[in-house]
C-alpha positions in Angstrom: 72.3 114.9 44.8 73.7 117.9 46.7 70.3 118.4 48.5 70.4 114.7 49.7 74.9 115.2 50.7 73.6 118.3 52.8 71.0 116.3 54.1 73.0 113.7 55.2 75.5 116.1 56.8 73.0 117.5 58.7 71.6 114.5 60.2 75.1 113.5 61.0 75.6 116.5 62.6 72.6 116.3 64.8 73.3 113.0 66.1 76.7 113.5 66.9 75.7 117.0 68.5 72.6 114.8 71.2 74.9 111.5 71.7 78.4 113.0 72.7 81.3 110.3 72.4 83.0 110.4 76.2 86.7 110.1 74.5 85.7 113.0 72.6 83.8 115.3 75.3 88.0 117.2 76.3 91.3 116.4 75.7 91.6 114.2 78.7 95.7 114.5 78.8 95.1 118.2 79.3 92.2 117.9 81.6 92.9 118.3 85.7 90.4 118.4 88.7 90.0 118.4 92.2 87.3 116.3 94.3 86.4 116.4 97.5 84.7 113.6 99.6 83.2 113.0 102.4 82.6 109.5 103.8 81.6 107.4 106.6 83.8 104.4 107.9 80.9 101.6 108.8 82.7 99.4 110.9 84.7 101.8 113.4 81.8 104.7 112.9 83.3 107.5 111.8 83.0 109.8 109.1 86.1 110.2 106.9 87.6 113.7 104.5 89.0 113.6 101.9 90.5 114.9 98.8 91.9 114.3 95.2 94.4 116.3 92.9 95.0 115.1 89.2 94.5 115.1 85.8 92.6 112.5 82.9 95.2 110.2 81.3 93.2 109.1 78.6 89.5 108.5 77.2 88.2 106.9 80.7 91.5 107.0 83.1 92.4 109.5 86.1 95.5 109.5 87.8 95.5 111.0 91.1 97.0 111.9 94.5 95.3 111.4 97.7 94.8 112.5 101.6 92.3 110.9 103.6 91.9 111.7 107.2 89.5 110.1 110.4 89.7 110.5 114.0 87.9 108.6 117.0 87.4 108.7 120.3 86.7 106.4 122.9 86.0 106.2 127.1 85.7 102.9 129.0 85.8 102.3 132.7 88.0 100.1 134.5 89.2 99.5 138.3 89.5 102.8 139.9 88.8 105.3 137.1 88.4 105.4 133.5 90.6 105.5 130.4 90.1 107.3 126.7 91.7 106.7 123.7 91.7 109.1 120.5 93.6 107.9 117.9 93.7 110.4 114.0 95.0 108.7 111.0 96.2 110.3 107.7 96.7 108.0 104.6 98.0 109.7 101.6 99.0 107.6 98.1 98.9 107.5 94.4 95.5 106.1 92.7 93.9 105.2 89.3 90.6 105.2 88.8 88.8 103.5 85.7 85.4 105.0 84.1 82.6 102.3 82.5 80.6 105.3 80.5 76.9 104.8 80.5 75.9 108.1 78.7 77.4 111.3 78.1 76.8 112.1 81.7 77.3 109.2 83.7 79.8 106.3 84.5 80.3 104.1 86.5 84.2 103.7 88.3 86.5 101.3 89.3 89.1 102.8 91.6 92.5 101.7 93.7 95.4 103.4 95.5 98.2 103.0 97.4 100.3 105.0 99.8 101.1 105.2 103.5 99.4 106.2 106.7 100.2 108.4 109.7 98.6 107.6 112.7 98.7 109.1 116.4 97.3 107.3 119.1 97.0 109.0 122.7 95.6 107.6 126.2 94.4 109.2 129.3 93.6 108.3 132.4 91.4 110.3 134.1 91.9 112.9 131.6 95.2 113.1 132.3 97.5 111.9 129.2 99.9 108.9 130.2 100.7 107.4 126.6 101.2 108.4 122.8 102.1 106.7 119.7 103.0 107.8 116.7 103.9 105.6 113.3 103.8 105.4 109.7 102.4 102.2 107.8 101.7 101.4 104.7 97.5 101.6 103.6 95.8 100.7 100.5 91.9 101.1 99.3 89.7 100.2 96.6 86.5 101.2 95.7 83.1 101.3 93.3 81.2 104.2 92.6 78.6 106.4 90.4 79.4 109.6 88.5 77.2 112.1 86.6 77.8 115.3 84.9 76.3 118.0 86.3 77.8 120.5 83.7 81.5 120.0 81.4 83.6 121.1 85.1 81.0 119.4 87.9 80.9 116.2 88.3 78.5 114.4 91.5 80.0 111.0 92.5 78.6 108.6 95.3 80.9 105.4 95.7 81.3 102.6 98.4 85.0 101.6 99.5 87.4 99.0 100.9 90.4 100.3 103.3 93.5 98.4 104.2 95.7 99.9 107.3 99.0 98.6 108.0 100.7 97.7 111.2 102.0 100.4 114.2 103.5 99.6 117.3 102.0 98.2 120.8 102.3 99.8 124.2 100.7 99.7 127.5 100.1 101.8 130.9 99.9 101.4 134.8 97.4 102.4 136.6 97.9 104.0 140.0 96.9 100.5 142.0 99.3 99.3 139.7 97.2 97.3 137.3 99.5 96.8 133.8 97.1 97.2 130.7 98.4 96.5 127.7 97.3 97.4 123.7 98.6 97.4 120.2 97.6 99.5 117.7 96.9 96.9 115.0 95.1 97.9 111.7 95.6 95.0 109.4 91.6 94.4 109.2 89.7 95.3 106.2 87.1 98.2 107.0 84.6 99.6 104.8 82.3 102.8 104.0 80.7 105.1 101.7 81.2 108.1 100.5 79.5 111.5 98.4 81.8 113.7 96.5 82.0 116.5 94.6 84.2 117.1 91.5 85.8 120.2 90.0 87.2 119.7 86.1 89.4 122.5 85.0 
């Protein structure tokens, strides 16, 4: 009888040791990482940075804090010269992202945030500045992604996501035949992209 109880504890022991329980791989409420991303915004074509603080709220939950950057630049010609644009945006929020375990080492996520964005438009003409904007709005994203495990503190993650951009402000410029042009720096579209980052658990 004792043979066949340490038998069965051993056994136990060994499965439990090759098919790790996520809940049970850290004490998620003490857990805290850092990731950074980088991306690539499909439908204005530029990449995208950025990076996460915050810590595991429970068996397959992070809480975290955001910053997201992009910039663009653009040159078109009109009537007596040419015009470029750049315009930088920062959004920065509070997000919750979900983990669906598949093994030990991989999951897949669910992820949303909210926050605000900072953006700074600027036009020249010629190359010589004649107009700036700056605003904040407010900007949401979603995405879905992949995560494995490389070790207990790196994690590899590839995921594809959704951005929402607020409202700014419009404006306009002269020319020097004295053409008016008039913009507005509008972001209430939907773009999307995809993204590889990198994950440090400490």
């Amino acid at each position: 009888m004792k043979k066949l109880l340490l038998s069965l504890l051993a056994s136990t022991s060994i499965a439990m040791a090759g098919d790790v329980d996520y809940s049970e791989k850290k004490d998620y409420l003490d857990t805290h990482f850092v990731t950074a991303s980088v991306g690539y915004i499909d439908n204005l074509d530029v990449p995208y940075y950025s990076i996460r603080l915050g810590g595991e709220v429970g068996p397959q939950g992070n809480l975290y804090f955001q910053v997201l950057g992009f910039t663009k630049d653009e040159t078109f010609a009109f009537d007596g010269g040419s015009a470029s644009q750049n315009y930088d945006f920062i959004t920065y929020g509070i997000g919750y992202e979900h983990l669906f375990p598949v093994s030990e080492k991989a999951a897949f996520t669910l992820n949303v945030s909210a926050g605000g964005v900072y953006g700074n438009y600027d036009w020249a003409i010629d190359g010589q500045p004649v107009d700036s904007l700056q605003g904040n709005a407010f900007s949401a994203d979603g995405g879905l992604g992949f995560k494995y495990w490389l070790t207990e503190n790196w994690v590899l993650g590839v995921a594809g996501r959704l951005f929402w951009l607020g409202d700014y402000k419009d404006g306009g410029f002269t020319d020097s035949s004295g053409q008016d042009y008039y913009w507005e720096l509008k972001h209430r579209d939907i773009y999307y992209g995809a993204e590889l980052g990198l994950t440090y658990r400490f």
